[in-house]
VEXNUDO-465243 format. One record per residue (C-alpha): residue number from 1; x, y, z; residue in three letters. Coordinates in pm, 1 decimal. Example, Ala and Ser with C-alpha at 12.3 -4.5 7.8 and 13.67 -1.06 7.14 Angstrom:
2
ATOM/num/x/y/z/residuo
ATOM/1/1230.0/-450.0/780.0/ALA
ATOM/2/1367.0/-106.0/714.0/SER
// end
This chain:
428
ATOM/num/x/y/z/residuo
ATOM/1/-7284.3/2448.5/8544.2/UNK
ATOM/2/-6971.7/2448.8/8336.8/UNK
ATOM/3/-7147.3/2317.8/8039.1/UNK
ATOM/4/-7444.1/2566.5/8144.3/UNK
ATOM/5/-7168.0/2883.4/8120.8/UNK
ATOM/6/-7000.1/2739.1/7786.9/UNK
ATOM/7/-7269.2/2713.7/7581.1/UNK
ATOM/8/-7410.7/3051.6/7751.0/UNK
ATOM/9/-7106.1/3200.3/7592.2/UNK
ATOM/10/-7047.5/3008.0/7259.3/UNK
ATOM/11/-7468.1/3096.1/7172.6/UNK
ATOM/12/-7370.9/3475.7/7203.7/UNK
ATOM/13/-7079.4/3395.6/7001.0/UNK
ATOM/14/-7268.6/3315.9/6698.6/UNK
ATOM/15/-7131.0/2907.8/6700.8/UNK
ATOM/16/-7431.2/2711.3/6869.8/UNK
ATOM/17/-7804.9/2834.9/6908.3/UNK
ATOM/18/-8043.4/2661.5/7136.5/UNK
ATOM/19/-8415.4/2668.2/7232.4/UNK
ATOM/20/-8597.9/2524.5/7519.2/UNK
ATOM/21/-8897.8/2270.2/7446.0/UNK
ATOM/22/-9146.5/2505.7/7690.1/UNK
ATOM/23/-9136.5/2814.7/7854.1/UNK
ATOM/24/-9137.5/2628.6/8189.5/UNK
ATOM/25/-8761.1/2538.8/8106.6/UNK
ATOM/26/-8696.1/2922.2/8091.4/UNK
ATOM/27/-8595.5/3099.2/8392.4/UNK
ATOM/28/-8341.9/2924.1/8608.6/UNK
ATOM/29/-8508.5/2575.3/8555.1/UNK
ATOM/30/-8395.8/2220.4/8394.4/UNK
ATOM/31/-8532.6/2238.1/8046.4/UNK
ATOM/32/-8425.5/2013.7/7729.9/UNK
ATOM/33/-8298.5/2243.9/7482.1/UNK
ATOM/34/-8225.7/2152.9/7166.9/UNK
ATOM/35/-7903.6/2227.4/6984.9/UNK
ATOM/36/-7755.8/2355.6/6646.5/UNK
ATOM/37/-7426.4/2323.2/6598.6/UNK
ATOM/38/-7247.4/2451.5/6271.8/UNK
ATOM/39/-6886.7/2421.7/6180.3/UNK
ATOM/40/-6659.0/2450.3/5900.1/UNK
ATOM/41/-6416.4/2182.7/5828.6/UNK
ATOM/42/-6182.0/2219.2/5421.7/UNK
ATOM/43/-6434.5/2450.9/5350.4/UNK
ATOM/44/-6771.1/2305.8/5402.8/UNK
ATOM/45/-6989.3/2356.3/5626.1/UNK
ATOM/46/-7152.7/2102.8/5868.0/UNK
ATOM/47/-7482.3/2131.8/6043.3/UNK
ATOM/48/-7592.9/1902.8/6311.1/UNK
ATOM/49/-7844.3/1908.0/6630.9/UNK
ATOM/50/-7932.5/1721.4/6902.0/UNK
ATOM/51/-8110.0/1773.6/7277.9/UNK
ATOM/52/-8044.2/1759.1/7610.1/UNK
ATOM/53/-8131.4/1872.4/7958.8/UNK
ATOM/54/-7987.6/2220.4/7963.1/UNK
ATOM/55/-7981.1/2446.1/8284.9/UNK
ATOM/56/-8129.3/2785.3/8170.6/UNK
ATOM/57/-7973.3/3084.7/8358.3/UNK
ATOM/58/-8257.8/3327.4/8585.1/UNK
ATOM/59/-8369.6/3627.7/8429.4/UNK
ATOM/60/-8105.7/3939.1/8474.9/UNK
ATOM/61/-7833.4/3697.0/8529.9/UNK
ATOM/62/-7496.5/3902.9/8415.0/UNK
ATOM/63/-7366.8/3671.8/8160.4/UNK
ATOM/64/-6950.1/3677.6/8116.6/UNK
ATOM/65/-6771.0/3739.2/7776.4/UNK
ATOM/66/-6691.3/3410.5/7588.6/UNK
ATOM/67/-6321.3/3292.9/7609.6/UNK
ATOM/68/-6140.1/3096.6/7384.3/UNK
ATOM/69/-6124.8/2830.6/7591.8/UNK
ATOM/70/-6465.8/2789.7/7670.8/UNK
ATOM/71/-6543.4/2843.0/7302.4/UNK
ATOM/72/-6354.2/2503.5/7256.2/UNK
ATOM/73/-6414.4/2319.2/7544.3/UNK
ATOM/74/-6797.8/2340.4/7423.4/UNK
ATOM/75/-6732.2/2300.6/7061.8/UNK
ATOM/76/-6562.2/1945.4/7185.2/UNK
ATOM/77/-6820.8/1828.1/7374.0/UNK
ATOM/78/-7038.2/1835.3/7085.9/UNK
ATOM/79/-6807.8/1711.7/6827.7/UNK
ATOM/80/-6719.4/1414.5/7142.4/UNK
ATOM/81/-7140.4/1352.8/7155.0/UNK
ATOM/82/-7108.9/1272.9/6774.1/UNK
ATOM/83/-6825.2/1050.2/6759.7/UNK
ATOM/84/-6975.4/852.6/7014.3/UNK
ATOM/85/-7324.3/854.1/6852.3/UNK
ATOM/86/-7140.6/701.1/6554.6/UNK
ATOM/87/-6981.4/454.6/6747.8/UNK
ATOM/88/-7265.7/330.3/6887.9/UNK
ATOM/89/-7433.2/275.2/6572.2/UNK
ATOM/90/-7141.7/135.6/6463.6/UNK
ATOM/91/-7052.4/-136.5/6657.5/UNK
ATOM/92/-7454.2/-161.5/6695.2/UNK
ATOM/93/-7477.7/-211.1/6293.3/UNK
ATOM/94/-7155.7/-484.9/6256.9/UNK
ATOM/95/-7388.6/-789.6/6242.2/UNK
ATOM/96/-7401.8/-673.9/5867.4/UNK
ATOM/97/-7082.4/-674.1/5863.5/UNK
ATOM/98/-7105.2/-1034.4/5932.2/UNK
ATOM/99/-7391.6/-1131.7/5704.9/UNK
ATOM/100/-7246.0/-944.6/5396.7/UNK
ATOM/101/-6938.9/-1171.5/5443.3/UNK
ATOM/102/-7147.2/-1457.1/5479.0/UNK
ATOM/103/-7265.8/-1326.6/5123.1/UNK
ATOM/104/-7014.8/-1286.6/4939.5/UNK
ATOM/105/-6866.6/-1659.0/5069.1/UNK
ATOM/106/-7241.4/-1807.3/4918.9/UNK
ATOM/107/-7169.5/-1592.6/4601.0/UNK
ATOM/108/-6832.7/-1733.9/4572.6/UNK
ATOM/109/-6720.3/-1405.5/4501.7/UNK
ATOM/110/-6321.0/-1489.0/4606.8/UNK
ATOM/111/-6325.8/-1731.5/4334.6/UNK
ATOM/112/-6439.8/-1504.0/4105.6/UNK
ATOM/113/-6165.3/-1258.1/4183.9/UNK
ATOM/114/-5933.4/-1501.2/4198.2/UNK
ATOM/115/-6023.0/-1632.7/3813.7/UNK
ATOM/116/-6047.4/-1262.3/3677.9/UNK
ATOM/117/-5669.5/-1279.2/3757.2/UNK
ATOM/118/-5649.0/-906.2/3788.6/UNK
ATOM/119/-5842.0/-620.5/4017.3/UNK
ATOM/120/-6224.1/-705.3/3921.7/UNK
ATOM/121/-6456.1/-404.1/3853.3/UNK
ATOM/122/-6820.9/-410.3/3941.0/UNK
ATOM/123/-6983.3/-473.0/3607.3/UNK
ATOM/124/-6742.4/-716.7/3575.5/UNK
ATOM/125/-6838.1/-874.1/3854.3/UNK
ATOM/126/-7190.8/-909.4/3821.9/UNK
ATOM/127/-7138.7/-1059.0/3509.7/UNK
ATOM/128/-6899.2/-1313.8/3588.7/UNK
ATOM/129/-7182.1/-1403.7/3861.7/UNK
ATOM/130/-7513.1/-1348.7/3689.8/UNK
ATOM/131/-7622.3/-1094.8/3906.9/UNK
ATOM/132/-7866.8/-850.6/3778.0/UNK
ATOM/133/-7706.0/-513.5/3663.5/UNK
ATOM/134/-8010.6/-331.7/3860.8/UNK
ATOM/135/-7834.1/-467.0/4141.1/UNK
ATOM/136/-7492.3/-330.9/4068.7/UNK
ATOM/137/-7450.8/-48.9/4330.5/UNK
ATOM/138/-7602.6/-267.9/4608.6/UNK
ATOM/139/-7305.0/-493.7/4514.9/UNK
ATOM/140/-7050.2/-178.0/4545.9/UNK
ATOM/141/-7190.8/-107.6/4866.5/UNK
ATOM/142/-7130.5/-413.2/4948.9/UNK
ATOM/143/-6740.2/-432.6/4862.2/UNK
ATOM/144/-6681.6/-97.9/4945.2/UNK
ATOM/145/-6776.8/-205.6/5302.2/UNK
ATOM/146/-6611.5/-517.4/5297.9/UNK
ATOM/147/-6243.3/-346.8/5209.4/UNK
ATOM/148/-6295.8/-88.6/5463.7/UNK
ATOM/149/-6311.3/-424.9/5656.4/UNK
ATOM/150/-6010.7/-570.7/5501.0/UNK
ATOM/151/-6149.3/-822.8/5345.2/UNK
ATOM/152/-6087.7/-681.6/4998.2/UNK
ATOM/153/-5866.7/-402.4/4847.1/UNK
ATOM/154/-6027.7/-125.5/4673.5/UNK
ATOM/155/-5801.8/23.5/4334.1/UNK
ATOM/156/-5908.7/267.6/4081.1/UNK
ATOM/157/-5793.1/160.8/3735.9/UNK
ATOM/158/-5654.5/400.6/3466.3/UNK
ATOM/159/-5985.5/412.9/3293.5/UNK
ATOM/160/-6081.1/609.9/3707.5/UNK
ATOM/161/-6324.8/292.2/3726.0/UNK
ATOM/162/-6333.6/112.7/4074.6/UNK
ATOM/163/-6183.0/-224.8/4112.3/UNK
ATOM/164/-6196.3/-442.8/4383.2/UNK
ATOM/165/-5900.9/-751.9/4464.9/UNK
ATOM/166/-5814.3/-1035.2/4686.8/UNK
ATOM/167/-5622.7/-980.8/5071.8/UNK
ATOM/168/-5489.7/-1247.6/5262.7/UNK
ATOM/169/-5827.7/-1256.8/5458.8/UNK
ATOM/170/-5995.7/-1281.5/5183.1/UNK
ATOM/171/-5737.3/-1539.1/4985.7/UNK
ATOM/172/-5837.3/-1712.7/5289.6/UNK
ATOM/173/-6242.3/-1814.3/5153.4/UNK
ATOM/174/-6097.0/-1911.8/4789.6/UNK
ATOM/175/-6228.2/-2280.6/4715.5/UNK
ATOM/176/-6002.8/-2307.0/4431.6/UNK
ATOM/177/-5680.3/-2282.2/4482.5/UNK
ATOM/178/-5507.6/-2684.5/4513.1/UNK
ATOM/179/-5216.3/-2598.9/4794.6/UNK
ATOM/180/-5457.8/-2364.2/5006.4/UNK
ATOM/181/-5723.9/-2496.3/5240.5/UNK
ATOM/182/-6034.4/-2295.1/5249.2/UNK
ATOM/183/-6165.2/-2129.9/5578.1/UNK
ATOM/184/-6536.9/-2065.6/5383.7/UNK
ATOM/185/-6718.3/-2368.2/5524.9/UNK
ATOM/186/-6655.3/-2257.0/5891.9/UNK
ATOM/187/-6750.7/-1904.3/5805.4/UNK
ATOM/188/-7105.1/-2034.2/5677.2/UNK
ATOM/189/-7114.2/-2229.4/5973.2/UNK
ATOM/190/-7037.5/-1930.5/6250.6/UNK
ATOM/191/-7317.1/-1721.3/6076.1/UNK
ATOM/192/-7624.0/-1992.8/6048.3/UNK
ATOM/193/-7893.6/-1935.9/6241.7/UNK
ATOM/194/-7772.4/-2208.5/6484.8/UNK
ATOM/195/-7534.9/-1982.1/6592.6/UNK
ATOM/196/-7682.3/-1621.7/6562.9/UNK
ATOM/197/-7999.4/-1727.1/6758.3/UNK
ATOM/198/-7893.4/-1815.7/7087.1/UNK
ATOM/199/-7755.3/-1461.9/7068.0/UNK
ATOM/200/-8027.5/-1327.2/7123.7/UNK
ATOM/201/-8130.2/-1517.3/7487.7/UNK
ATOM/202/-7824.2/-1371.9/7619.5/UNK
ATOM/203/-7937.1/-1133.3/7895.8/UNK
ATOM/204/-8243.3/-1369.6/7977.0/UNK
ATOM/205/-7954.2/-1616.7/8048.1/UNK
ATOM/206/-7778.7/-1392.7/8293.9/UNK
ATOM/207/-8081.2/-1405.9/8476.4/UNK
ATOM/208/-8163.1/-1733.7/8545.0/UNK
ATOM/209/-8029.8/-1911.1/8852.5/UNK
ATOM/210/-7913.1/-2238.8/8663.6/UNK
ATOM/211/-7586.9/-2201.8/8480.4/UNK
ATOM/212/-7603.5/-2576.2/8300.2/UNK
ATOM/213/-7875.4/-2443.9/8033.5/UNK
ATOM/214/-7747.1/-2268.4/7807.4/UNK
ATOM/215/-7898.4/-2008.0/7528.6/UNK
ATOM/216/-7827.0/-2252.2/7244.9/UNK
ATOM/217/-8026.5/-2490.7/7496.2/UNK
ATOM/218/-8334.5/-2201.7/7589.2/UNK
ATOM/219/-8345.4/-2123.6/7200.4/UNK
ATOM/220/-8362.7/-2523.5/7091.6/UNK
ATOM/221/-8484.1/-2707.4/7360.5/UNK
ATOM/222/-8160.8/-2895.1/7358.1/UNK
ATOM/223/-7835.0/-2918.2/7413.9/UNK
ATOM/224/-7601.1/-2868.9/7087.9/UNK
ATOM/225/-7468.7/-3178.6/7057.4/UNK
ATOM/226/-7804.7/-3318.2/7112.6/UNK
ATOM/227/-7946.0/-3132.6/6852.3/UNK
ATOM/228/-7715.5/-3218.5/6584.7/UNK
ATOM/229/-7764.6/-3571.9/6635.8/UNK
ATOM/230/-8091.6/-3556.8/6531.5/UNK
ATOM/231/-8018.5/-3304.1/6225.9/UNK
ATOM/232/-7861.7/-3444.4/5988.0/UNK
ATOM/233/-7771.3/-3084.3/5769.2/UNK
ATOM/234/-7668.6/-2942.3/6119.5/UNK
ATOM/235/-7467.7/-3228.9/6169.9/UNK
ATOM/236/-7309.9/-3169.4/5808.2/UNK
ATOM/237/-7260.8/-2795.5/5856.8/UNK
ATOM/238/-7115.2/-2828.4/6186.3/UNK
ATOM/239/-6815.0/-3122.1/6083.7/UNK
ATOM/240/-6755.6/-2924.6/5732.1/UNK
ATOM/241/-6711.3/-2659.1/5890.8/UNK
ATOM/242/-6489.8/-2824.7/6175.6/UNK
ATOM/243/-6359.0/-2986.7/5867.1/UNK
ATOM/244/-6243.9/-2704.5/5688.3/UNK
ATOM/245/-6067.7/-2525.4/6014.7/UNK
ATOM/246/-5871.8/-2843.1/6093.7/UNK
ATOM/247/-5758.8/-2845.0/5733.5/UNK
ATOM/248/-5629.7/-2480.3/5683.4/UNK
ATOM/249/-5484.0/-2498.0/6070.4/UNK
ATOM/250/-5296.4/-2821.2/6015.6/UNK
ATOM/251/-5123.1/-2652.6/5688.8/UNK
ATOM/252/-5018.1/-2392.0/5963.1/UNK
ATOM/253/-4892.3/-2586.6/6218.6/UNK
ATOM/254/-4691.0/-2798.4/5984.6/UNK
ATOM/255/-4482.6/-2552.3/5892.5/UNK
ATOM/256/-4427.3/-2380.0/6255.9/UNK
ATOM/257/-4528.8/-2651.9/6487.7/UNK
ATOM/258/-4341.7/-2963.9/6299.0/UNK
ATOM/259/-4122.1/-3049.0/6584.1/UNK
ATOM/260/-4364.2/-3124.3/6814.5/UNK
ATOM/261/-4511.6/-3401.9/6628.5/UNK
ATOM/262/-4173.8/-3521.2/6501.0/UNK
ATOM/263/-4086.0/-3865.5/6632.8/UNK
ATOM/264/-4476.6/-3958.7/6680.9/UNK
ATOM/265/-4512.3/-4338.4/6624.9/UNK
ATOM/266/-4894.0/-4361.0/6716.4/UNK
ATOM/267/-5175.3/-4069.2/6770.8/UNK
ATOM/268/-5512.1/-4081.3/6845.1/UNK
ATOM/269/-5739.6/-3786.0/6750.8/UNK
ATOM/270/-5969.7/-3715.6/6962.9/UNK
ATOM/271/-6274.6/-3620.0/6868.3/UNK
ATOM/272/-6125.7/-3595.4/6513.4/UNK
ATOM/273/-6428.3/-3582.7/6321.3/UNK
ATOM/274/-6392.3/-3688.9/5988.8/UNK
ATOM/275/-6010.5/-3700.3/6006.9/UNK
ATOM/276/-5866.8/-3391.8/5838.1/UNK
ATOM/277/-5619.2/-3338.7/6111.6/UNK
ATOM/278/-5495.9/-3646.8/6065.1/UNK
ATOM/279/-5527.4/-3657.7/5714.1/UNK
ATOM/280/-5260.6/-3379.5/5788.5/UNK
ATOM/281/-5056.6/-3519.1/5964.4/UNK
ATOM/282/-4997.6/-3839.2/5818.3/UNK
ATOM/283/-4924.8/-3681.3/5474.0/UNK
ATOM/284/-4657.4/-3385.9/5721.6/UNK
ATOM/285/-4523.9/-3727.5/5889.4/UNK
ATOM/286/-4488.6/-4066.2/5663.7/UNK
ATOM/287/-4382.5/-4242.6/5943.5/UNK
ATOM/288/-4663.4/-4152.8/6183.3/UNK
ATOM/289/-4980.5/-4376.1/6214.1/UNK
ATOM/290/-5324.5/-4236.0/6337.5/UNK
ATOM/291/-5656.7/-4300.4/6481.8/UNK
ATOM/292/-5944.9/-4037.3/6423.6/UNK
ATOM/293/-6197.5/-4120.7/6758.7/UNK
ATOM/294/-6543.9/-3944.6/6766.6/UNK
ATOM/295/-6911.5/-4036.0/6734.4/UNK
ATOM/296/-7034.2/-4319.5/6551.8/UNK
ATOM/297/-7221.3/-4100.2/6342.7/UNK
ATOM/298/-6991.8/-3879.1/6266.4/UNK
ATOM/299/-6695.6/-4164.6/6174.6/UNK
ATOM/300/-6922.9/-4306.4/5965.3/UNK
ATOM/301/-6943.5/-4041.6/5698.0/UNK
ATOM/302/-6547.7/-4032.0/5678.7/UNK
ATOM/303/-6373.5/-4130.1/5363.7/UNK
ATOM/304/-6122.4/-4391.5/5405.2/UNK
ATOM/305/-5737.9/-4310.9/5420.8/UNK
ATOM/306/-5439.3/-4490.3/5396.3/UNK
ATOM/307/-5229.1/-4478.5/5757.2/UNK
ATOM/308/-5588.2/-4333.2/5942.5/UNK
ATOM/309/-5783.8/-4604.0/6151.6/UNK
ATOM/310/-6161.7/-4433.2/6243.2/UNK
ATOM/311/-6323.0/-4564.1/6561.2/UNK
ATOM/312/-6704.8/-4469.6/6679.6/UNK
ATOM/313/-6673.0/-4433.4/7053.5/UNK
ATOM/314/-6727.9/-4174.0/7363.5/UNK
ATOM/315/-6395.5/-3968.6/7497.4/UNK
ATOM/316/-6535.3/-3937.5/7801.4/UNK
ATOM/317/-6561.8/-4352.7/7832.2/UNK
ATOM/318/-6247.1/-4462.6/7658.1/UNK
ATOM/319/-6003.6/-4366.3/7393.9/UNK
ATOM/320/-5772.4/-4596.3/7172.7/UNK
ATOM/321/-5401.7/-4626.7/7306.1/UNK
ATOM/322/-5125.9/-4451.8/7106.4/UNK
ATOM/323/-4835.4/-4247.5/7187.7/UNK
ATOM/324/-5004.4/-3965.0/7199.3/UNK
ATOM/325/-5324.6/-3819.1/7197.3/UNK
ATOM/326/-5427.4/-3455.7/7016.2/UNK
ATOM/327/-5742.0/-3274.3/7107.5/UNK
ATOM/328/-5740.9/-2980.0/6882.7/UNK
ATOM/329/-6054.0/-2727.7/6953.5/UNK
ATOM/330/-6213.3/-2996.5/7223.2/UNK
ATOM/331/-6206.3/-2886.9/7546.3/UNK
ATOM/332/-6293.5/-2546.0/7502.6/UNK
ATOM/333/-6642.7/-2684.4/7410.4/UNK
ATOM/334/-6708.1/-2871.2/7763.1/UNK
ATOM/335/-6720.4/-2801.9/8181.7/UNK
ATOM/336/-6410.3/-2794.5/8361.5/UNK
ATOM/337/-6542.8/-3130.5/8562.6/UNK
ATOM/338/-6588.1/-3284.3/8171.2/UNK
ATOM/339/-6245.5/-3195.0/8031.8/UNK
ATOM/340/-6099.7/-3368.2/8386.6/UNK
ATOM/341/-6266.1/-3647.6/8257.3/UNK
ATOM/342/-6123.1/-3686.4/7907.7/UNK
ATOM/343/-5778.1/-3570.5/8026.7/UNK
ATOM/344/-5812.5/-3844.3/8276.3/UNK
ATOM/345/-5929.5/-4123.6/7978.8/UNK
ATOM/346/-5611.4/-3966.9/7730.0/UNK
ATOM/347/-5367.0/-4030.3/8049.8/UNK
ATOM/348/-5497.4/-4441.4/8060.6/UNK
ATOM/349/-5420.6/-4451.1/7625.5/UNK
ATOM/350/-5095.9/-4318.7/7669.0/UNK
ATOM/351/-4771.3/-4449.9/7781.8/UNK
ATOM/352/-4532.9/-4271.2/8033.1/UNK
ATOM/353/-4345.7/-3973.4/8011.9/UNK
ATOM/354/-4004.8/-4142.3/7976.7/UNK
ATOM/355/-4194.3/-4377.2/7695.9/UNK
ATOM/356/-4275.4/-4090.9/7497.1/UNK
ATOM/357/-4624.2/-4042.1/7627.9/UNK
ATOM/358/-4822.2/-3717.1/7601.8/UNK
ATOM/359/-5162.4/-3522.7/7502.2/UNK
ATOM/360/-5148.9/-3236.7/7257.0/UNK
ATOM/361/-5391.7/-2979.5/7299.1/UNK
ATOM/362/-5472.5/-2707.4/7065.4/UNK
ATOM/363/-5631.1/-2430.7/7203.0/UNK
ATOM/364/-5681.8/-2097.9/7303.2/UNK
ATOM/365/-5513.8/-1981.0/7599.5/UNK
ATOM/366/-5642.8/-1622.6/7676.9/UNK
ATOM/367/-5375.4/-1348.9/7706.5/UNK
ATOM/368/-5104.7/-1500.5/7543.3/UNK
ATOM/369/-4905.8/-1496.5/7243.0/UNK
ATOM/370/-5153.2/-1149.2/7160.5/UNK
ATOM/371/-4967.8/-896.3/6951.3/UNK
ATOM/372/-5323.5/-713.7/6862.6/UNK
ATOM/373/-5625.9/-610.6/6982.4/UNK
ATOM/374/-5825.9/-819.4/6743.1/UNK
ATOM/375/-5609.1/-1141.7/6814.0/UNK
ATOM/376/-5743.8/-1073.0/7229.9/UNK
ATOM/377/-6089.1/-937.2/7107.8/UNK
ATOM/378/-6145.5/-1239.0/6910.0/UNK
ATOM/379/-6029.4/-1477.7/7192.4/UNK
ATOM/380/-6253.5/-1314.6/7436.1/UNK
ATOM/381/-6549.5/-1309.0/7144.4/UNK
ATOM/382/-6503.4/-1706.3/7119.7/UNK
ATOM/383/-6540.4/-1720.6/7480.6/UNK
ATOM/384/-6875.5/-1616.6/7495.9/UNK
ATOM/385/-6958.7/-1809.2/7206.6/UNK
ATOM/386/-6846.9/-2161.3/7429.1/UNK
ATOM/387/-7064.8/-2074.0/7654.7/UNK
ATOM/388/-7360.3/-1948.6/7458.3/UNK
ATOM/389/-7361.4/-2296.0/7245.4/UNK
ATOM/390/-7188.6/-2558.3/7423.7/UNK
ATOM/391/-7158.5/-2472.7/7804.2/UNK
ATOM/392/-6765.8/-2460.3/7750.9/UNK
ATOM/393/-6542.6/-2175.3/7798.7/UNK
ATOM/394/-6149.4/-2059.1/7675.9/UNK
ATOM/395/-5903.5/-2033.3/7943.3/UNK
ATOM/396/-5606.7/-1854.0/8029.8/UNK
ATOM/397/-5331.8/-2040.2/8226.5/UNK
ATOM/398/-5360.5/-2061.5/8587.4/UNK
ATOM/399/-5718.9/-2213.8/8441.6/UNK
ATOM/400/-5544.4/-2500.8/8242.2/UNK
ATOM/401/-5272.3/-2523.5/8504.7/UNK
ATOM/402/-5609.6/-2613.1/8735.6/UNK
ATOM/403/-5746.4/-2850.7/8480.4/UNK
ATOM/404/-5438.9/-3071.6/8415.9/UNK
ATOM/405/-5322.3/-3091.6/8827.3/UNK
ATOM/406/-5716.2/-3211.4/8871.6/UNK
ATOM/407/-5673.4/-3456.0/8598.4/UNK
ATOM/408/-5339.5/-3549.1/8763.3/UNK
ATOM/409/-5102.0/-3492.9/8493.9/UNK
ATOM/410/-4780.0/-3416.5/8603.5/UNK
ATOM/411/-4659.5/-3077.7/8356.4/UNK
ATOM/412/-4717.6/-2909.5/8076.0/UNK
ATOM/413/-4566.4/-2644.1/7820.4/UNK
ATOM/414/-4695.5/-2407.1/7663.6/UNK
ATOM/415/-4602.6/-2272.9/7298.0/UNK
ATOM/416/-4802.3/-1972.7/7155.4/UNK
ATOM/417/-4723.7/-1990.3/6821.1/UNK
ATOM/418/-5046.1/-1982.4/6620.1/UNK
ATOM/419/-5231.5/-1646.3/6561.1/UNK
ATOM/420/-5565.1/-1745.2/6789.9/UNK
ATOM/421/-5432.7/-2087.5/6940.7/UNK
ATOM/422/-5123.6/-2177.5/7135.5/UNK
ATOM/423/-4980.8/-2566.4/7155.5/UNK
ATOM/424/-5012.5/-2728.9/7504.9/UNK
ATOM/425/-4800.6/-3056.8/7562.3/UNK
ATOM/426/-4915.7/-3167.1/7900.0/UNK
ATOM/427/-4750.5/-3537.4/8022.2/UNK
ATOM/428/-4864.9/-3794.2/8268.6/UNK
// end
């Protein structure tokens, strides 16, 4: 009714008018009515409508004289209705978001930026790239977006044209600068269709009884690392792009994570793919010597390295002995009864405590070190992508604590001190 009296009193006040659908909607009954809402806002006026059920007042009802407050509270509502409307569509509409970054990575549009040296216009642009000029204001569009994003910075130059130039996210997807890892390869890989697909089985998942399949599994017909045995480009996007991420987080960790690896005689990588990490580390730490164990297949296509031993095995069978043993972005891709069995197999390669012996995990440990809400979103966001594609999960601590007393290692510490990830030593 209080919605009923407002808008009662804000139609005979000239600021909303509304109709009913039928006459049977008239009279005291629930009707839809639909809407118009004008407002001025810097001098231009606005006009929007919309419907809803509407309770019509009985015929000789003595309506009240608007009040200012009533006048508002109504006026909000609608203004409220349309915010949200936008949101929706908003947050509805961000897979483009996603696949326009996924376009400018395959148009290797950083680069160009990056080589134009200065704030790149459009025409520019599609020049430098061999796009066709009809094309130019989808391309706009497209950058426009992708500033509002962050990803670029928008300028106007003193000839009022509009430029566009790198960010640090966007510095981020260069391929050509020598000192600076690029994060483009996972990028491509987080938005192929190996990814988006499963995606879409995600509420037929919730109703199945069986929590072992998962919707990579009900979209393939296998599990992921199944799958990408048997495809050989899969297999290629998925360790570039693993590749790539172990390359631009080990020039991180370097730099604010040093000490723990200081001192390291041996390591074994753990499912260290085709050694990047390690590649890493041995160039951070002269001294240190390393062995980079994952699937035959995988070790196979590895380039040789001086100080980096590659063995084809299974973690979950045996790992090679060393000092210490590093699983960076593992476990969050397996069961909790599968990571108790690789912590167990890391405990039998490494020495004791008092030897030196310990495992190194790099992970995500949900809740802490956040300082923003898109450092938690994103945590919570790779979450459900564990479990959509591998059956895995991220976990906050009293979850790891649970994991590492049920492997039987003795403590742990935790340092969250990388963006995403945090540093876990855990001993024997």
């Amino acid at each position: 009714m209080f919605l009923d009296n407002c808008l009662d009193e804000v139609a005979e006040a000239g600021l909303v008018s509304f109709r009913c659908r039928s006459e049977a909607a008239q009279d005291g009954n629930m009707g839809e009515a639909f809407v118009s809402h004008s407002r001025s806002q810097s001098g231009t006026n606005f006009q929007n409508s919309f419907h809803f059920p509407f309770h019509f007042p009985k015929q000789g009802r003595k309506r009240m004289p608007p009040t200012a407050d009533s006048i508002h509270a109504a006026n909000a509502d609608v203004l409220d209705a349309q915010d949200a409307h936008a949101t929706l569509l908003n947050h509805t509409l961000s897979y483009i978001k996603s696949t326009c970054l996924k376009c400018v990575v395959e148009l290797r549009i950083p680069d160009a930026i990056h080589h134009h040296g200065i704030p790149v216009t459009i025409p520019d642009l599609i020049s430098s790239l061999s796009i066709p000029e009809a094309k130019s204001r989808r391309l706009r569009i497209m950058m426009r977006l992708l500033s509002l994003e962050g990803i670029f910075k928008s300028h106007v130059t003193l000839s009022g044209e509009e430029a566009f130039d790198l960010t640090p996210v966007s510095r981020l997807l260069t391929t050509v600068m020598p000192h600076r890892p690029s994060s483009s390869p996972i990028v491509v890989m987080l938005l192929d269709h190996h990814y988006l697909d499963p995606c879409q089985q995600l509420s037929r998942w919730f109703h199945r009884p069986d929590v072992a399949i998962t919707p990579f599994e009900m979209t393939y017909g296998k599990p992921f690392w199944n799958l990408k045995e048997v495809q050989p480009e899969f297999d290629d996007l998925f360790n570039n792009g693993m590749a790539s991420d172990s390359a631009a987080f080990m020039d991180i960790l370097k730099h604010i994570g040093g000490e723990v690896f200081q001192g390291i005689g041996t390591l074994v990588d753990v499912g260290g793919g085709t050694g990047k990490a390690a590649a890493a580390l041995v160039k951070a730490f002269p001294g240190m010597k390393c062995t980079v164990l994952d699937l035959p297949h995988v070790v196979n296509k590895a380039e040789k390295m001086d100080g980096i031993q590659f063995v084809g095995g299974d973690m979950f069978a045996d790992i090679p002995p060393a000092d210490v043993a590093l699983l960076k972005w593992i476990l969050h891709d397996w069961s909790d009864e599968e990571c108790i069995k690789i912590l167990q197999c890391c405990k039998e390669a490494i020495p004791p405590k008092e030897n030196g012996g310990k495992v190194i995990i790099v992970d995500i440990v949900v809740g802490v070190g956040i300082n923003t809400q898109t450092t938690l979103e994103t945590q919570l966001l790779f979450d459900l992508l564990m479990m959509m594609q591998y059956g895995g999960k991220e976990r906050d601590v009293d979850e790891w604590h649970k994991l590492f007393m049920a492997a039987g290692l003795s403590n742990y510490k935790i340092t969250p001190s990388i963006g995403l990830r945090s540093i876990i030593e855990v001993y024997p």
